[in-house]
ROPAMAR-605646 format. One record per residue (C-alpha): residue in one letter; residue number from 1; x, y, z. Coordinates in Angstrom, 2 decimals. Layout:
N
a NUM X Y Z
...
***
This chain:
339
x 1 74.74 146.04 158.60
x 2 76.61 149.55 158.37
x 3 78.42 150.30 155.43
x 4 81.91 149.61 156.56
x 5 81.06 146.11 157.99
x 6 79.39 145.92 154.62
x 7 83.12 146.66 152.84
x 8 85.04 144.36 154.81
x 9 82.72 141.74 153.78
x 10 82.92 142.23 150.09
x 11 86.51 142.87 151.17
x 12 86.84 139.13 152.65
x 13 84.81 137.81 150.08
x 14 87.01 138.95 147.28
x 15 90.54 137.63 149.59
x 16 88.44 134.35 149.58
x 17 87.55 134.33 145.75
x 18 91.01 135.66 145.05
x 19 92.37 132.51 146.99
x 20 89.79 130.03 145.08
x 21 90.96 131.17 141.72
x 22 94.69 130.40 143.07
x 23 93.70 127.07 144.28
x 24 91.85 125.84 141.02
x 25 95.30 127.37 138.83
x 26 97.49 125.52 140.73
x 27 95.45 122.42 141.38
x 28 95.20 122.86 137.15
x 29 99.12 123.21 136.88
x 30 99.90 119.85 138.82
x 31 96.63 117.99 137.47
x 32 98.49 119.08 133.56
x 33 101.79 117.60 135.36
x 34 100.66 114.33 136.68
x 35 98.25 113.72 133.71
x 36 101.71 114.23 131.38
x 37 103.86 112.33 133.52
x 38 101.68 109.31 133.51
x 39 101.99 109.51 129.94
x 40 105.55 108.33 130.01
x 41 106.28 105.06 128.36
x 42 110.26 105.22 128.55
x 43 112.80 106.63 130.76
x 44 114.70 107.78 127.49
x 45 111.93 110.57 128.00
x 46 112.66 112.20 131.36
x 47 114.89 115.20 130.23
x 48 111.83 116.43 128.35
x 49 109.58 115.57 130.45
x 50 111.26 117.31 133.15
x 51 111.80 120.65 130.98
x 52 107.84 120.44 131.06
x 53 107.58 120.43 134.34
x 54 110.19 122.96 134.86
x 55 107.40 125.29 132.08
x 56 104.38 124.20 133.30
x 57 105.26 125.26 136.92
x 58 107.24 128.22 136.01
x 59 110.61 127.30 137.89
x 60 114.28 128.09 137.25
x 61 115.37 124.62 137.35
x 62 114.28 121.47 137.92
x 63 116.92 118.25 138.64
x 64 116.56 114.81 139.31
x 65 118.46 112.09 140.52
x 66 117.08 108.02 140.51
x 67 119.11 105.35 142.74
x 68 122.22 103.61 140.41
x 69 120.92 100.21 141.30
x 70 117.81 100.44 139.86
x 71 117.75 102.63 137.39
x 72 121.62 102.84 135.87
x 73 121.31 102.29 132.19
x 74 118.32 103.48 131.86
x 75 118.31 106.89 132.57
x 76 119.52 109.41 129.57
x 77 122.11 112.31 129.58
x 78 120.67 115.13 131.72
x 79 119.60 112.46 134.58
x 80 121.75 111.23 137.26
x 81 122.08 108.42 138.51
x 82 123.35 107.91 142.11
x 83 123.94 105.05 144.76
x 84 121.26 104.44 146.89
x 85 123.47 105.21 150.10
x 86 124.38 108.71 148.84
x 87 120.73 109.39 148.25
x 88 119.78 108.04 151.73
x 89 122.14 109.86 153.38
x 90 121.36 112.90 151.98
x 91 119.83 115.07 155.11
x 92 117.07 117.44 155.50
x 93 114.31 115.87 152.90
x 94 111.57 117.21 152.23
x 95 113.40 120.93 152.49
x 96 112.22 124.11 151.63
x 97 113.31 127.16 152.06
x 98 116.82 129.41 150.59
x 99 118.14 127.40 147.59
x 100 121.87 128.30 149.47
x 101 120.84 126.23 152.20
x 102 120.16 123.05 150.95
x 103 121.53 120.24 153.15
x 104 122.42 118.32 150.17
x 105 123.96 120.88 147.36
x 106 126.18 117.73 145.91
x 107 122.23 115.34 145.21
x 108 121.91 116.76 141.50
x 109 123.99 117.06 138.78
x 110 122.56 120.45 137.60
x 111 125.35 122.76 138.42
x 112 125.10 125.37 141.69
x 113 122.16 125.73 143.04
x 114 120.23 128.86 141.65
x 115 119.61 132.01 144.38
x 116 116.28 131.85 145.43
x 117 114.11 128.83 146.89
x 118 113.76 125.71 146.25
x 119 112.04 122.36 146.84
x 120 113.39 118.91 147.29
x 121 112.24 115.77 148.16
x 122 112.69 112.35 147.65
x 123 110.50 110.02 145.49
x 124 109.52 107.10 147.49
x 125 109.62 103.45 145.95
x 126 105.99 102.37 145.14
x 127 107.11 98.74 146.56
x 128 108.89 99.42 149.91
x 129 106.92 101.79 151.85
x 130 109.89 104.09 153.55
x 131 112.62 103.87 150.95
x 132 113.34 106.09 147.98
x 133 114.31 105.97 144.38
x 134 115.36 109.14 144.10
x 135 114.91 112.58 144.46
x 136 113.88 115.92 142.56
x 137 114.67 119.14 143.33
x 138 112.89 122.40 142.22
x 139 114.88 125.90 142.51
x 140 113.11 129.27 141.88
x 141 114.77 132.71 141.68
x 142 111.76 134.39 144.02
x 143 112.78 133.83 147.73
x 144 109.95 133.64 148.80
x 145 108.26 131.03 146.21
x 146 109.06 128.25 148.74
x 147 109.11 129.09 151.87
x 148 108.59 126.43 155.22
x 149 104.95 128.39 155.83
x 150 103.34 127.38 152.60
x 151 101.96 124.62 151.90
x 152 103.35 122.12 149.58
x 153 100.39 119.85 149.40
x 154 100.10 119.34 145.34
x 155 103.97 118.92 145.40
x 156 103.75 116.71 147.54
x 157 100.91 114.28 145.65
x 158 102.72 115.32 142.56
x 159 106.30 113.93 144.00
x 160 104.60 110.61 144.95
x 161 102.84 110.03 141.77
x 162 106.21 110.62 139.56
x 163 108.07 108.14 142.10
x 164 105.80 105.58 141.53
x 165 105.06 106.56 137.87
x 166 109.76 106.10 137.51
x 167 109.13 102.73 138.59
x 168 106.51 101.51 136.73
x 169 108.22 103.05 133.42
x 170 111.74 101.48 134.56
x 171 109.98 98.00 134.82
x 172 108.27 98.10 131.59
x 173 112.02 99.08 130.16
x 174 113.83 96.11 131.15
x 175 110.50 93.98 130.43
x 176 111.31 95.59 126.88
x 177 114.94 94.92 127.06
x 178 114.35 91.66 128.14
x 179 112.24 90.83 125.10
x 180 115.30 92.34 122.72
x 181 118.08 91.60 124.51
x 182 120.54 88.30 124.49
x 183 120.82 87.77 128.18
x 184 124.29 86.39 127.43
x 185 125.66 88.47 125.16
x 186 123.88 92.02 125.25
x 187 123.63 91.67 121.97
x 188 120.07 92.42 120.35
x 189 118.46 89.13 119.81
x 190 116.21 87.91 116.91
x 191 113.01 89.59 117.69
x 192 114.78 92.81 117.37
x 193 115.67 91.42 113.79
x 194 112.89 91.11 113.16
x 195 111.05 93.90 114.02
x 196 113.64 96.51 113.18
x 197 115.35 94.90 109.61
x 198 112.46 95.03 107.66
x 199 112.36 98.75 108.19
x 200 115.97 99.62 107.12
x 201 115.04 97.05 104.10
x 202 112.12 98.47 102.90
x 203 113.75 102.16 103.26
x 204 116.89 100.83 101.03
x 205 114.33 99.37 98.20
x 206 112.29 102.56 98.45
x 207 115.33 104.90 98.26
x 208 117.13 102.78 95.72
x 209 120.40 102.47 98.47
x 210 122.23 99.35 99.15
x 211 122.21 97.57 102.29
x 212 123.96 93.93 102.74
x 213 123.37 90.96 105.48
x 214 126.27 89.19 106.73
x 215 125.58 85.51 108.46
x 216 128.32 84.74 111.12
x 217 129.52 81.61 112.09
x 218 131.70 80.36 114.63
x 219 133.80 77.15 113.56
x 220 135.31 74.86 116.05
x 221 133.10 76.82 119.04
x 222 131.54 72.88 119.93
x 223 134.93 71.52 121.21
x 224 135.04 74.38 123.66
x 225 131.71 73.62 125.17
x 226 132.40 69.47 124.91
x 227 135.65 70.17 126.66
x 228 135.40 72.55 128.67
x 229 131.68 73.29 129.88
x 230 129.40 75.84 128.96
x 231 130.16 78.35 131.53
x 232 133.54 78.23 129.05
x 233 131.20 78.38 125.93
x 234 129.79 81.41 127.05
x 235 132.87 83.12 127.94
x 236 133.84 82.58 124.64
x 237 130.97 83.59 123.31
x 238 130.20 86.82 125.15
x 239 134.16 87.84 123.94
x 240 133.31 87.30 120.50
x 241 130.37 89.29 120.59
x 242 132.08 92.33 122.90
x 243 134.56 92.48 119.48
x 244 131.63 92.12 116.68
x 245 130.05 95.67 118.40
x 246 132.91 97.15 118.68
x 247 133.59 96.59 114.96
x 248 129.99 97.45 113.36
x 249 128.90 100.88 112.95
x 250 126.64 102.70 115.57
x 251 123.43 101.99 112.57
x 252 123.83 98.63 112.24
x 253 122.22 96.34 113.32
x 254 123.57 93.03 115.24
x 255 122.10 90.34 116.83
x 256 122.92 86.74 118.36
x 257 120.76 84.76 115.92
x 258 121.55 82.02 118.33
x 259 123.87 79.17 119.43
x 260 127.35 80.38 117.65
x 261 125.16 82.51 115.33
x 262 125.37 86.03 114.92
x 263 123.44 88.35 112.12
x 264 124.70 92.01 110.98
x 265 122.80 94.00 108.82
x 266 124.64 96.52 107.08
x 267 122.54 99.66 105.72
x 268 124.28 102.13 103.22
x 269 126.91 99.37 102.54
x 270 128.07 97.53 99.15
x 271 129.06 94.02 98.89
x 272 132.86 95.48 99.24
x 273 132.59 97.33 101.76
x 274 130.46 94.71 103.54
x 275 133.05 92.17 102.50
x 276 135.89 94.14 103.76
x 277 134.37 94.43 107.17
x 278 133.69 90.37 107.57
x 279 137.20 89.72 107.03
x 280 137.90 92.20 109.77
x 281 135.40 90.28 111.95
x 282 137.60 87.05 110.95
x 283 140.74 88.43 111.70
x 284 139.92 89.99 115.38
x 285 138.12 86.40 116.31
x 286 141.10 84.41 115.01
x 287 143.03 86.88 117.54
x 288 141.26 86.08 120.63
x 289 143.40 84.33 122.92
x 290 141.38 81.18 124.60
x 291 144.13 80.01 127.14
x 292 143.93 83.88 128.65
x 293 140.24 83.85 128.64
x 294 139.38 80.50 129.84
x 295 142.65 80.42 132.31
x 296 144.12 77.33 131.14
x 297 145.65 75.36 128.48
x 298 143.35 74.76 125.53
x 299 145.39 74.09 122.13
x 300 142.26 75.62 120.68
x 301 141.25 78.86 118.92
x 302 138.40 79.98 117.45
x 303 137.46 81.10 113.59
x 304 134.79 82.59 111.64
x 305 132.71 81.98 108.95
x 306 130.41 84.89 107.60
x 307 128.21 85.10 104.16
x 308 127.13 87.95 102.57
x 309 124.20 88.82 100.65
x 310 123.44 92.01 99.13
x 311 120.09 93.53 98.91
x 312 117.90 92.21 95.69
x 313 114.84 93.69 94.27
x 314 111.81 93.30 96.05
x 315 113.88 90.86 98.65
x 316 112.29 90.80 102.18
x 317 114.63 89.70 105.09
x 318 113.73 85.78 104.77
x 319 115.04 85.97 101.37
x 320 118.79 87.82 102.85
x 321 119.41 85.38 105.49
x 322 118.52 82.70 102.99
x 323 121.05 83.63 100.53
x 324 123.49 84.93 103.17
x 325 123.24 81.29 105.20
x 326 124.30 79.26 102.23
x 327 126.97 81.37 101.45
x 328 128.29 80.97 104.85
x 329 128.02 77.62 104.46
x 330 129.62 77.52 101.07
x 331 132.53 79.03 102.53
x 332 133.16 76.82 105.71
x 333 133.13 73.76 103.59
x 334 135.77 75.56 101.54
x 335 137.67 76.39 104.61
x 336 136.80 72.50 105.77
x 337 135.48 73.93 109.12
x 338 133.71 71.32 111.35
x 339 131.30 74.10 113.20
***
């Protein structure tokens, strides 16, 4: 071999071990990506998650929007959320190429599109082969950082991966929810109580703070199911909750005990101040108008009767909606309410 067949060997040799070293950094960077995003346990997550994908991969931006029927009211501040026509219709997915190009500028919420390249392409739903969920879009300053030559195989993988990964995390939200959540209501239910109460209780005996537990209960809320069904029951119901939320402070907590049963607990609050706010929760149920709600004639109206009990030494949450039931009860037979 003659000495400059010899060089372009060691020549091609490097180009090749140049190109291996490439490969095994960027195989590393999506490996790190997937092996986070399979981490996720809640959408509540995704802005930060995406802001490490956006480091880990060294991009300007990185945006993503999840289809409104699905995922709506799940997805934090920072994601959108759009109908599933608008991301269907969107044109030109995958693309890659000039960022000023994009067929579908208006997909993401994330302001004008950076100068430079940029990747997008949808995520596609894990159960229906062909649809999507969604769709992410990665913009780069460097023009040439995507461009239609290269190959996009990782970003590919990685895109399917975090599609299926959305929907996976999305279902074990609402099976969450679901375990939490009145399905009438909306309210939290009692296994939230439960498993949140104790918490702000142990924090107000440990802190030496007060914190109160009011027991609410409807009177006269049987008539309305006797006469007029339950699909009337829970109208009334789910409009007596709507104006307990609106009334309790974003750290409280509330929760449809059950029946015509509700629970507040009331951290940071004295007996006063927890007593003023149970005669506000009288007065706006004693204001909601029946015959509007239930479209018809009803003679009825609805009241409330709440106890209180205010946080005792060494009292666990039993021992609160012990003392707070009587009291409620105490104070319907003084108001001779039939419940």
């Amino acid at each position: 071999m003659d000495s400059d067949s010899w060089v372009r060997m060691q020549s091609a040799m490097r180009e090749m071990a140049d190109l291996y070293r490439q490969t095994l950094e960027t195989f590393a960077k999506f490996s790190g990506c997937i092996e986070h995003v399979q981490t996720m346990t809640s959408l509540e997550q995704l802005p930060a998650y995406l802001e490490d994908i956006q480091a880990r991969l060294a991009m300007d931006k990185a945006c993503l929007v999840l289809e409104a029927e699905r995922f709506e009211g799940f997805v934090p501040q920072g994601v959108r959320a759009a109908p599933a026509k608008e991301i269907a219709a969107a044109e030109g997915l995958p693309y890659i190429g000039p960022a000023a190009a994009l067929p579908c500028p208006g997909l993401f919420s994330c302001g004008e599109p950076p100068p430079g390249s940029c990747y997008v392409r949808g995520l596609p739903d894990k159960y229906n082969p062909g649809r999507t969920v969604g769709a992410i879009g990665l913009f780069d300053p460097d023009p040439e950082r995507f461009h239609p030559d290269k190959a996009t195989d990782f970003l590919d993988h990685f895109c399917v991966l975090l599609g299926h990964a959305v929907v996976t995390v999305r279902d074990h939200d609402q099976l969450t929810r679901d375990a939490v959540i009145d399905q009438l209501t909306g309210l939290h239910n009692r296994h939230y109580l439960n498993r949140h109460a104790p918490r702000l209780i142990a924090l107000a005996h440990r802190r030496g703070l007060p914190l109160c537990l009011l027991f609410l209960d409807l009177d006269r809320f049987k008539p309305v199911n006797d006469r007029f069904g339950h699909e009337a029951g829970d109208a009334a119901l789910k409009e007596v909750a709507e104006r307990l939320r609106r009334e309790v402070r974003g750290y409280d907590i509330l929760v449809r005990l059950g029946g015509d049963e509700f629970v507040a607990v009331l951290p940071d609050a004295s007996g006063t101040e927890a007593g003023g706010l149970a005669l506000r929760l009288a007065e706006l149920v004693e204001t909601i108008d029946l015959d509007g709600l239930l479209g018809r004639e009803t003679g009825m109206r609805l009241t409330l009767s709440a106890g209180l009990a205010e946080l005792e030494p060494d009292e666990d949450l039993e021992g609160l909606l012990h003392r707070a039931d009587k009291d409620m009860y105490r104070r319907k037979r003084s108001n001779q309410g039939d419940g």
